[in-house]
C-alpha positions as CSV (number, residue, x, y, z in Angstrom):
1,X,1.7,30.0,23.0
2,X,-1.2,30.4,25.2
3,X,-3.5,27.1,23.5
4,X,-3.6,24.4,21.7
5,X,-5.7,25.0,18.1
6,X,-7.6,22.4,15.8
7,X,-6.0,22.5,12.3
8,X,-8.6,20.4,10.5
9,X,-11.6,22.3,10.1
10,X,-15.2,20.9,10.5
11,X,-18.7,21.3,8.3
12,X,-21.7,21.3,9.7
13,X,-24.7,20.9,7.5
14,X,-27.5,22.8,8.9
15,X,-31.2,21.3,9.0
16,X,-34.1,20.5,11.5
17,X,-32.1,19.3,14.1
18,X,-29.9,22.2,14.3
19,X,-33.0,24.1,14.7
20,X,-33.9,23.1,17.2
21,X,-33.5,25.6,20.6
22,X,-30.1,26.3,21.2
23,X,-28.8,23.5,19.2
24,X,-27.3,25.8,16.5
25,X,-25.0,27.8,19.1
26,X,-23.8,24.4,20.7
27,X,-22.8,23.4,17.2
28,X,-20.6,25.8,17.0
29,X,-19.2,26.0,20.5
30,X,-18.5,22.2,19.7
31,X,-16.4,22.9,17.0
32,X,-18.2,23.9,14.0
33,X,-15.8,26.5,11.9
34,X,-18.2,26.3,8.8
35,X,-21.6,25.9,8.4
36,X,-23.4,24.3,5.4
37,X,-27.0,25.1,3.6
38,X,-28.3,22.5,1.6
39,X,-30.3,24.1,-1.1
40,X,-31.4,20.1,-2.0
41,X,-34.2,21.2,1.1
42,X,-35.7,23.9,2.8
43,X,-36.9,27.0,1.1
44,X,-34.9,30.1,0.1
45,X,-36.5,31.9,3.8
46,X,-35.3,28.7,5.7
47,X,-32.0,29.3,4.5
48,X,-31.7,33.1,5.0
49,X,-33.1,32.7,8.6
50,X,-30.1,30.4,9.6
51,X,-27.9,32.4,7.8
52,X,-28.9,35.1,9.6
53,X,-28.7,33.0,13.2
54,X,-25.0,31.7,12.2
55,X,-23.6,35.3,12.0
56,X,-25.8,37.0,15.0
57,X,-24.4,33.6,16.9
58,X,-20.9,33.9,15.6
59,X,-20.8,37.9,16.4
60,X,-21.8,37.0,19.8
61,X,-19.1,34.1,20.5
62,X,-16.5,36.6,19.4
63,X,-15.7,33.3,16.0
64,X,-15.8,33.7,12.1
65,X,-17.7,31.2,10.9
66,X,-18.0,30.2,7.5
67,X,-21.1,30.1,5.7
68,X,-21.1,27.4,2.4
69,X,-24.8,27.4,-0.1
70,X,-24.5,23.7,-1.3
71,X,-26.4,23.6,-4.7
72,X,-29.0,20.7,-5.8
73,X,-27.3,19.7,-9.2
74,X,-29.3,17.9,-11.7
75,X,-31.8,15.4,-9.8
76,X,-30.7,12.3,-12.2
77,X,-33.6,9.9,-10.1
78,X,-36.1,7.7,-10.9
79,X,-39.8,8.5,-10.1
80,X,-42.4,7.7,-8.1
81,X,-44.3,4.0,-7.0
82,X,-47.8,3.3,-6.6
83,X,-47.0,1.7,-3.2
84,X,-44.1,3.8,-2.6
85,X,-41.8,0.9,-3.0
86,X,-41.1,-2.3,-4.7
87,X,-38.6,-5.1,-4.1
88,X,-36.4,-6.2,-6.9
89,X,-34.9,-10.0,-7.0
90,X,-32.0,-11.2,-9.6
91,X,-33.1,-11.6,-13.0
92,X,-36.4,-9.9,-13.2
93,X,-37.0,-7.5,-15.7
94,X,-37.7,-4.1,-14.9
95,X,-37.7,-0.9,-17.2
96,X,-37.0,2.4,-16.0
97,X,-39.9,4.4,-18.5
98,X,-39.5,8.1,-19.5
99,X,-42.8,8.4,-20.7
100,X,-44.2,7.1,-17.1
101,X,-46.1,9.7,-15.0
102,X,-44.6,9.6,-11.5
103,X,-46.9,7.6,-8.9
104,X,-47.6,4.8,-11.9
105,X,-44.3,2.9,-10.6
106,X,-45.4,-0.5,-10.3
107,X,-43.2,-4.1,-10.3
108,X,-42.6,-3.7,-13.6
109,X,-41.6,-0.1,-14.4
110,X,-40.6,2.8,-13.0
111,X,-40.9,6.5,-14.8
112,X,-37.7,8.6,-14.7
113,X,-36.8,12.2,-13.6
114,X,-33.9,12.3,-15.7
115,X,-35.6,11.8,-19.3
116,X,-32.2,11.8,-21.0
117,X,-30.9,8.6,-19.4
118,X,-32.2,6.5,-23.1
119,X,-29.9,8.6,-24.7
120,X,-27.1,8.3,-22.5
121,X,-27.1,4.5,-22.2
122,X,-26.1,1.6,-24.2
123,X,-27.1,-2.0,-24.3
124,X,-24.3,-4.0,-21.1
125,X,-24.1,-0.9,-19.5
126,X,-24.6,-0.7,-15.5
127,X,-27.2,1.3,-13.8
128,X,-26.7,1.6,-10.0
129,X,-29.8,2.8,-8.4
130,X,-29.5,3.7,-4.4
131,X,-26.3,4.2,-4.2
132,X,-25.7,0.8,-5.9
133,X,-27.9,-1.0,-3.2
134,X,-29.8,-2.1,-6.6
135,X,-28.1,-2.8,-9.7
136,X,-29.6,-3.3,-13.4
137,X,-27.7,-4.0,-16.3
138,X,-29.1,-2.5,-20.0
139,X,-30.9,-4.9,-22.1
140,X,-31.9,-2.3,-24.7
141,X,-33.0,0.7,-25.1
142,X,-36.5,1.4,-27.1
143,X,-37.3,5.1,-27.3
144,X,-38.1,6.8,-24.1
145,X,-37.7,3.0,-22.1
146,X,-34.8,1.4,-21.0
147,X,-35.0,-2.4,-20.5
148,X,-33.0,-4.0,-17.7
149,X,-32.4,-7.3,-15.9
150,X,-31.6,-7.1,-12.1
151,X,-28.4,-8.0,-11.7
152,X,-28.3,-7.0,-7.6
153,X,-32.1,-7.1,-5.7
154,X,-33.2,-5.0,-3.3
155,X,-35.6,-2.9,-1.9
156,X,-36.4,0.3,-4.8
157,X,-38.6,3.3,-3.4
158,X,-39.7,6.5,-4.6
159,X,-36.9,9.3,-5.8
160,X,-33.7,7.0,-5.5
161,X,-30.6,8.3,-8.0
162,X,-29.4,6.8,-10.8
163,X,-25.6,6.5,-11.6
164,X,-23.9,4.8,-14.3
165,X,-21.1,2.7,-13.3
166,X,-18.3,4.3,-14.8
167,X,-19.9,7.6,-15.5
168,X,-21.1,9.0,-18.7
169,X,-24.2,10.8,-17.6
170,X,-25.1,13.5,-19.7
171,X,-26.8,16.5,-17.3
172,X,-25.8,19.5,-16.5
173,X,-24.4,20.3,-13.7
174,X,-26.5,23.6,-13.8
175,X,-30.3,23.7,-13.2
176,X,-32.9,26.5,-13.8
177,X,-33.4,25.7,-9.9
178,X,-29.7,26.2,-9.2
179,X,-29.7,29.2,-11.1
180,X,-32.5,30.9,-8.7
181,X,-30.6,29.5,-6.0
182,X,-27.5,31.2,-6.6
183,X,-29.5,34.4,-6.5
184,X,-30.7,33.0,-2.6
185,X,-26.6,32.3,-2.3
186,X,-26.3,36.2,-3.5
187,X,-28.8,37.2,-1.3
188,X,-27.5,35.6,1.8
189,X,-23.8,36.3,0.8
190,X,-22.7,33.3,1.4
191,X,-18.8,32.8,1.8
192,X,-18.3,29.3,-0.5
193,X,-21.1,28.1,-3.0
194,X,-20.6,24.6,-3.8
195,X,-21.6,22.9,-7.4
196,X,-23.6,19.8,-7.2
197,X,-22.3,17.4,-10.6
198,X,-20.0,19.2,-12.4
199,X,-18.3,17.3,-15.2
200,X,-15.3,19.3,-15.8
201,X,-13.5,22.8,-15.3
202,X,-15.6,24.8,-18.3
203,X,-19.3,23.5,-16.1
204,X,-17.2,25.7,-13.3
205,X,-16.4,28.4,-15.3
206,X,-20.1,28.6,-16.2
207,X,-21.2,28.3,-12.5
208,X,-19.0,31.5,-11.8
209,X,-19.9,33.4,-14.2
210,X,-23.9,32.6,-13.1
211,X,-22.3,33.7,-9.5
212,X,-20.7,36.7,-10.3
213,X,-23.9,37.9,-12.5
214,X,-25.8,37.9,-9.1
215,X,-23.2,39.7,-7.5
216,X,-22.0,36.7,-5.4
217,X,-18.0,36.7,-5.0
218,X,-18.0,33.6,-3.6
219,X,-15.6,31.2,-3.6
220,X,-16.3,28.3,-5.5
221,X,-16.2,24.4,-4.6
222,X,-16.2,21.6,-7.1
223,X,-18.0,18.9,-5.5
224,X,-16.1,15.5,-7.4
225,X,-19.2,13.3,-8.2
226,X,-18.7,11.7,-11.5
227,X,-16.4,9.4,-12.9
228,X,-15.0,11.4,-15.5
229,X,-13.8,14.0,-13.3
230,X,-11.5,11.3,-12.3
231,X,-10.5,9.7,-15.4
232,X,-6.8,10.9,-15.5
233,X,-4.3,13.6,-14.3
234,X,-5.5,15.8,-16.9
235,X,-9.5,15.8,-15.9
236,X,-8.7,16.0,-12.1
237,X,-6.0,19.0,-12.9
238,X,-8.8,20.6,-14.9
239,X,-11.4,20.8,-12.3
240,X,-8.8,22.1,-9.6
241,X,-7.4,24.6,-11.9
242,X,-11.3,26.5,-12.6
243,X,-12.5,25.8,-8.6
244,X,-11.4,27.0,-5.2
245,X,-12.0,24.2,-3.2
246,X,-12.3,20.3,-4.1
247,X,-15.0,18.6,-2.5
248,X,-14.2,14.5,-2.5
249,X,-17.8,13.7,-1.9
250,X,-17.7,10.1,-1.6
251,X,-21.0,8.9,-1.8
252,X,-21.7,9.5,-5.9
253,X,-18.2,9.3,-6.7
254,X,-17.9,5.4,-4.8
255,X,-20.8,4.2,-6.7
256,X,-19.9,5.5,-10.0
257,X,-16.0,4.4,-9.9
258,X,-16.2,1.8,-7.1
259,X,-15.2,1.9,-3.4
260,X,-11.2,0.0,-4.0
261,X,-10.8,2.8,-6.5
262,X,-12.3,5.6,-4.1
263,X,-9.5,5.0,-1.3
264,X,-6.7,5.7,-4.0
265,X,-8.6,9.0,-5.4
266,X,-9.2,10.7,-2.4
267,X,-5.4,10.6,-1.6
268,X,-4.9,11.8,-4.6
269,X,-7.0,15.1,-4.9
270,X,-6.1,16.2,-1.7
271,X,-2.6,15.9,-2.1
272,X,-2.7,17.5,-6.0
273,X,-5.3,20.1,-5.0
274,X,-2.8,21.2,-1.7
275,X,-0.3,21.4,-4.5
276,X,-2.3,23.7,-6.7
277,X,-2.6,26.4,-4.0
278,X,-6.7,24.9,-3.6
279,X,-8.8,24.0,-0.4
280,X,-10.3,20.4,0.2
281,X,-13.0,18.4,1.9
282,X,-13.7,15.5,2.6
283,X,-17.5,14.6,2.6
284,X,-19.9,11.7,3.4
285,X,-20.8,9.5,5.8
286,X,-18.0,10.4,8.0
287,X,-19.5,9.8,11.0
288,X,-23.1,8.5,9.8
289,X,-23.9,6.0,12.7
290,X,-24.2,9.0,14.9
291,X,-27.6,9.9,13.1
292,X,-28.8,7.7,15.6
293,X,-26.1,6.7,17.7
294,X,-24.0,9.0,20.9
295,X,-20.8,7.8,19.9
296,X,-18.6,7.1,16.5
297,X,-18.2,3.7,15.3
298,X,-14.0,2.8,15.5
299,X,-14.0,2.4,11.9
300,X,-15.6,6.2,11.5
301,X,-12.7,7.1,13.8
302,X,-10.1,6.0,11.1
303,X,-11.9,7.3,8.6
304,X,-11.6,10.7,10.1
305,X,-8.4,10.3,10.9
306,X,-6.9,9.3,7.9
307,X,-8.7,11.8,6.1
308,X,-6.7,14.7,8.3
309,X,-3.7,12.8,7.8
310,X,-3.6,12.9,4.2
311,X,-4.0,16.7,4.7
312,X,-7.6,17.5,3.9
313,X,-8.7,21.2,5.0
314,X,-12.3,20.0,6.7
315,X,-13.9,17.0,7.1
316,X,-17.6,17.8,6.8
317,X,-20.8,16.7,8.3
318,X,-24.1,16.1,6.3
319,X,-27.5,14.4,7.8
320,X,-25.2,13.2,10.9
321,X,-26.0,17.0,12.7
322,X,-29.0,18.4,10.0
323,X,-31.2,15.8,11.1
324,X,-29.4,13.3,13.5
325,X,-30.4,12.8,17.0
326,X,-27.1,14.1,18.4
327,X,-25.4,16.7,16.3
328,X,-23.7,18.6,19.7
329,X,-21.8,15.2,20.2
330,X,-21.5,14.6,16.9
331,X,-19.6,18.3,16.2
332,X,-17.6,17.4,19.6
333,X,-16.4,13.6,18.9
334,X,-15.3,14.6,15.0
335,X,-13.0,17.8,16.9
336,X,-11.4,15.1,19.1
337,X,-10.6,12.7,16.8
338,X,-8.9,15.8,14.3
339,X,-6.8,16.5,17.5
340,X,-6.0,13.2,17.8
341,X,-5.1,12.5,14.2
342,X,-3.1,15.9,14.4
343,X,-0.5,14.5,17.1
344,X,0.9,12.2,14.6
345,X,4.6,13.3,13.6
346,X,4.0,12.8,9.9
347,X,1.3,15.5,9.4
348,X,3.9,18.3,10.2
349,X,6.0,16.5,6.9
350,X,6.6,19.1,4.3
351,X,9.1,19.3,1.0
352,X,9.0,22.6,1.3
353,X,8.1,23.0,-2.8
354,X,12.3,23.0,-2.8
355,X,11.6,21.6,-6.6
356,X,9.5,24.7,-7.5
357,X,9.5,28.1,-8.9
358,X,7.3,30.9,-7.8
359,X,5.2,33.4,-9.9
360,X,4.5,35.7,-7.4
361,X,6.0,37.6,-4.5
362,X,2.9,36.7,-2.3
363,X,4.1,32.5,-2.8
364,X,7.5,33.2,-2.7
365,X,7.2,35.5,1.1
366,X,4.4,32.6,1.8
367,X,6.8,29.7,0.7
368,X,10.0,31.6,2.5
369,X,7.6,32.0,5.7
370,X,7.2,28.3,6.4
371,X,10.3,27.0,5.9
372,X,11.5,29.4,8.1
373,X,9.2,28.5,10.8
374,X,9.7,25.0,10.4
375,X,13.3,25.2,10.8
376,X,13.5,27.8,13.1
377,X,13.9,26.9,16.5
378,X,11.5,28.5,19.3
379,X,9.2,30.1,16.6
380,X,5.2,29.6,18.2
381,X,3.4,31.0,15.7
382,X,2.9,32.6,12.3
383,X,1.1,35.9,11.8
384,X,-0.1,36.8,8.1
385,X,-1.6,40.4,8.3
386,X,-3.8,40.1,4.9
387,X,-6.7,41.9,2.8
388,X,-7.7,38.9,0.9
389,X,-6.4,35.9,3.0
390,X,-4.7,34.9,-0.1
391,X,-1.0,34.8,1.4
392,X,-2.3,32.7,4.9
393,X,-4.3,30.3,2.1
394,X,-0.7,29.9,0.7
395,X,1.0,29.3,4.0
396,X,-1.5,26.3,4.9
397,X,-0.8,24.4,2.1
398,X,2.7,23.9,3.8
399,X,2.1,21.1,6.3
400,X,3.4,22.2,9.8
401,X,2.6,21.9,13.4
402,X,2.7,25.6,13.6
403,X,-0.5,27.5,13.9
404,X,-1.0,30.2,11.2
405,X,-3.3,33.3,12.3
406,X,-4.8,35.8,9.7
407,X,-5.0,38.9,10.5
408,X,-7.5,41.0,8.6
409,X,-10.4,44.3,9.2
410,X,-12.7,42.0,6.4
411,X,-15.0,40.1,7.7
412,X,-15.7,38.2,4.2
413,X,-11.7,37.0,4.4
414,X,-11.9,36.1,8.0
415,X,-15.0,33.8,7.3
416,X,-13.4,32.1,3.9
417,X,-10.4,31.5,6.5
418,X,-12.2,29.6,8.4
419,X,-11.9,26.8,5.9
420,X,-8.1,27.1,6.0
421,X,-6.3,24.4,7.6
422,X,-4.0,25.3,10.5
423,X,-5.4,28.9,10.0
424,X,-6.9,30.8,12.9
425,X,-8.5,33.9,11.8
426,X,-8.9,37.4,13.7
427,X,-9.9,40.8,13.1
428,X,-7.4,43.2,13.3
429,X,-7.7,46.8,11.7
430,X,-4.9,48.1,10.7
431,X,-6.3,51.8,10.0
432,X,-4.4,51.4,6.2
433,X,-1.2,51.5,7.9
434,X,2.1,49.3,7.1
435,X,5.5,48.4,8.7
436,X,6.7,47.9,12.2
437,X,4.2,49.8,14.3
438,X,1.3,47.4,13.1
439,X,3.2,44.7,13.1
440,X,3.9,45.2,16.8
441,X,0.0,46.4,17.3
442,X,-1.0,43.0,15.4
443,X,1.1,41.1,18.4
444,X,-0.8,42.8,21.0
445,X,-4.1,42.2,19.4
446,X,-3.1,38.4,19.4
447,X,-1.8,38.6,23.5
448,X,-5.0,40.3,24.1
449,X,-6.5,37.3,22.7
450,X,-5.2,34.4,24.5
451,X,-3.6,33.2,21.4
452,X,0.5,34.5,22.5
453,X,1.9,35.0,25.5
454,X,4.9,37.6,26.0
455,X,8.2,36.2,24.6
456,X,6.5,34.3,22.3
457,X,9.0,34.3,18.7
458,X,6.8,34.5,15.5
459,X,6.6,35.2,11.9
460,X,5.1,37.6,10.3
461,X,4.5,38.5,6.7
462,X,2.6,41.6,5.6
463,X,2.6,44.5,2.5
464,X,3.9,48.1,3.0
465,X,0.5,48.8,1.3
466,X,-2.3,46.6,4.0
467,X,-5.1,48.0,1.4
468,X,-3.8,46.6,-1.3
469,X,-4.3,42.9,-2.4
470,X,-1.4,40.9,-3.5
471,X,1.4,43.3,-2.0
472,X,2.5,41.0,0.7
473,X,6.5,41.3,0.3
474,X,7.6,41.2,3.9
475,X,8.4,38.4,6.4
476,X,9.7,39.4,9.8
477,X,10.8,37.8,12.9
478,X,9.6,39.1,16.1
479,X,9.1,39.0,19.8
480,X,5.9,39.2,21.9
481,X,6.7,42.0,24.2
């Protein structure tokens, strides 16, 4: 085995300060394996121009890189201030006002973005505005106002969310703007489009349906924002079951079910998502003092850490490299600390699935694959020659200290793999062909490529049809020659 490979992937949010000269193609020398597009900002051009950079930079490093459209949601805010800004102290009154035009925000009231929010609130309930950095609780609620007493003061400024401590929230997860921007997703053909506030599996259902009408085969990534995606087994099962990837995005989900509860939850999707044959990552404020700062905190450092060792695909990136002062670094420290992390015995931990049946010949050859390679001795590497990168998707969810490479003449599947964790992808064409001869040609392509070195023992699994998704049926053992 010629090198030593990251298994945790990284996401990198893209944004002025990755636009900045060659900041982009530093990003992703440093580390970055996907890249993300926050649709919250920018215009649909802004977007499709660094769409465009990522793959001309990506062709040119000889990487697949990832490209995820991260959709706005509902904007669930309140308005605007005269001033800007107001400062809040326990026990004043303050009423958030539906019916007040935004820049009449004064010390007294506030209008809403969100005009629903009288309807969806009750007199105790507990509005956390900022991220909870301001707390009312519900006195009553008188048409189109909501009357409030501060219960935590602090400083309250234009735009700021709203959550309600325990969820309950009534809007969509779909908004006429996310609908255009799915078309921008279309356009750009991006390889993961991520929903902004969905509340359960039928709100992703919806979302890929929208997708598909635009002609966007993306996969799709439920970003876990609202309490009652969390409620019990059944709701977290239920939003798995209609998404591709999880998305634990801590900032929304900690203020609406609280930060004890948040540690607990995290585990807990990763580990049932992993189980369900889906991707994860793990989102916000990672490494946030870096906006500002050349180096992580030692408490971002754990965070990261545990995060890869409770077996999340990426961690991800947001404001630290779209507008931070050092987003190279940033990229670089986070890839450092994965490797790290990835030392530690316990991440290569697997049951196997040993108390499972399979439903299909691609997870049982997948399932067969990994055991063999983690109780094989010698074996450096397994190869998964694959149309869809479904079977190597499979394979990762198997924790090992074995890199896994796909194989695969599309770029889309090469790019989604990117995401994987412990997945390397490469392009290989295998001219339709099947059985030995490509298997061996497959080797050679990875020796070529620094990845094997002769007399290297693998595994491989491919189809005797390579143009045919879901015909994986063959694992082999074999020797780099």
């Amino acid at each position: 085995m010629s090198a030593k490979l990251r298994r945790t992937k990284i996401v990198t949010t893209l944004g002025p300060a990755t636009d900045k000269d060659d900041v982009l193609k530093a990003v992703i020398k440093a580390g970055a394996n996907v890249v993300r597009l926050n649709f919250s900002h920018g215009s649909a051009e802004d977007h499709i121009k660094r769409a465009e950079q990522v793959r001309a930079i990506a062709a040119k490093l000889g990487r697949h890189v990832g490209i995820l459209g991260d959709l706005q949601g509902p904007k669930i805010r309140v308005s605007t201030f005269k001033d800007g800004a107001i400062q809040l102290a326990v026990g004043d009154k303050f009423t958030l006002d539906g019916d007040l035009s935004p820049g009449m925000g004064d010390q007294d009231a506030v209008g809403l973005d969100y005009k629903a929010l009288p309807q969806d609130v009750t007199n105790g309930d507990i509005l956390l505005l900022d991220d909870g950095r301001v707390q009312l609780k519900v006195l009553a609620v008188d048409g189109a106002k909501v009357h409030t007493e501060v219960t935590v003061g602090g400083k309250l400024s234009n735009n700021k969310g709203i959550n309600k401590k325990g969820g309950g929230l009534s809007a969509p997860a779909l908004t006429e703007k996310d609908k255009q921007d799915i078309h921008t997703a279309a356009k750009i053909g991006v390889d993961y489009l991520a929903i902004s506030f969905p509340r359960n599996g039928q709100d992703m259902n919806y979302a890929r349906t929208l997708a598909r009408d635009a002609g966007l085969e993306a996969r799709l990534v439920a970003k876990v924002e609202r309490a009652e995606t969390v409620a019990s087994e059944a709701s977290i099962d239920d939003i798995i079951e209609a998404s591709d990837v999880v998305m634990v995005a801590r900032g929304d989900l900690g203020v609406e079910i609280g930060d004890p509860e948040l540690v607990g939850v995290q585990k807990q999707l990763i580990r049932r998502a992993r189980s369900m044959n889906r991707l994860v990552i793990t989102a916000t404020q990672m490494m946030e003092s870096m906006i500002s700062a050349p180096m992580p905190t030692r408490a971002e450092v754990m965070d990261v850490a545990n995060a890869v060792l409770d077996g999340t695909d990426a961690v991800m990136l947001s404001a630290e490299t779209a507008a931070g002062q050092y987003p190279v670094e940033t990229v670089r420290s986070m890839a450092e600390v994965c490797m790290g992390a990835e030392k530690m015995p316990s991440v290569n931990v697997s049951n196997h699935r040993l108390d499972r049946q399979f439903d299909s010949q691609e997870e049982t050859v997948s399932m067969a694959t990994m055991y063999a390679a983690n109780h094989m001795k010698g074996v450096k590497a397994m190869v998964s020659l694959t149309e869809s990168g479904r079977t190597a998707l499979m394979m990762s969810r198997i924790s090992s200290g074995i890199p896994i490479f796909a194989l695969s003449r599309h770029e889309h599947t090469l790019n989604r793999a990117a995401l994987y964790r412990g997945v390397t992808p490469v392009y290989f064409d295998s001219d339709s062909g099947a059985g030995l001869q490509v298997a061996e040609r497959a080797l050679q392509t990875l020796k070529e490529g620094g990845f094997l070195d002769e007399g290297d023992q693998v595994i491989m699994t491919q189809g005797d049809q390579m143009e045919v998704i879901g015909s994986t049926n063959t694992m082999r053992v074999l020797t780099v020659k």
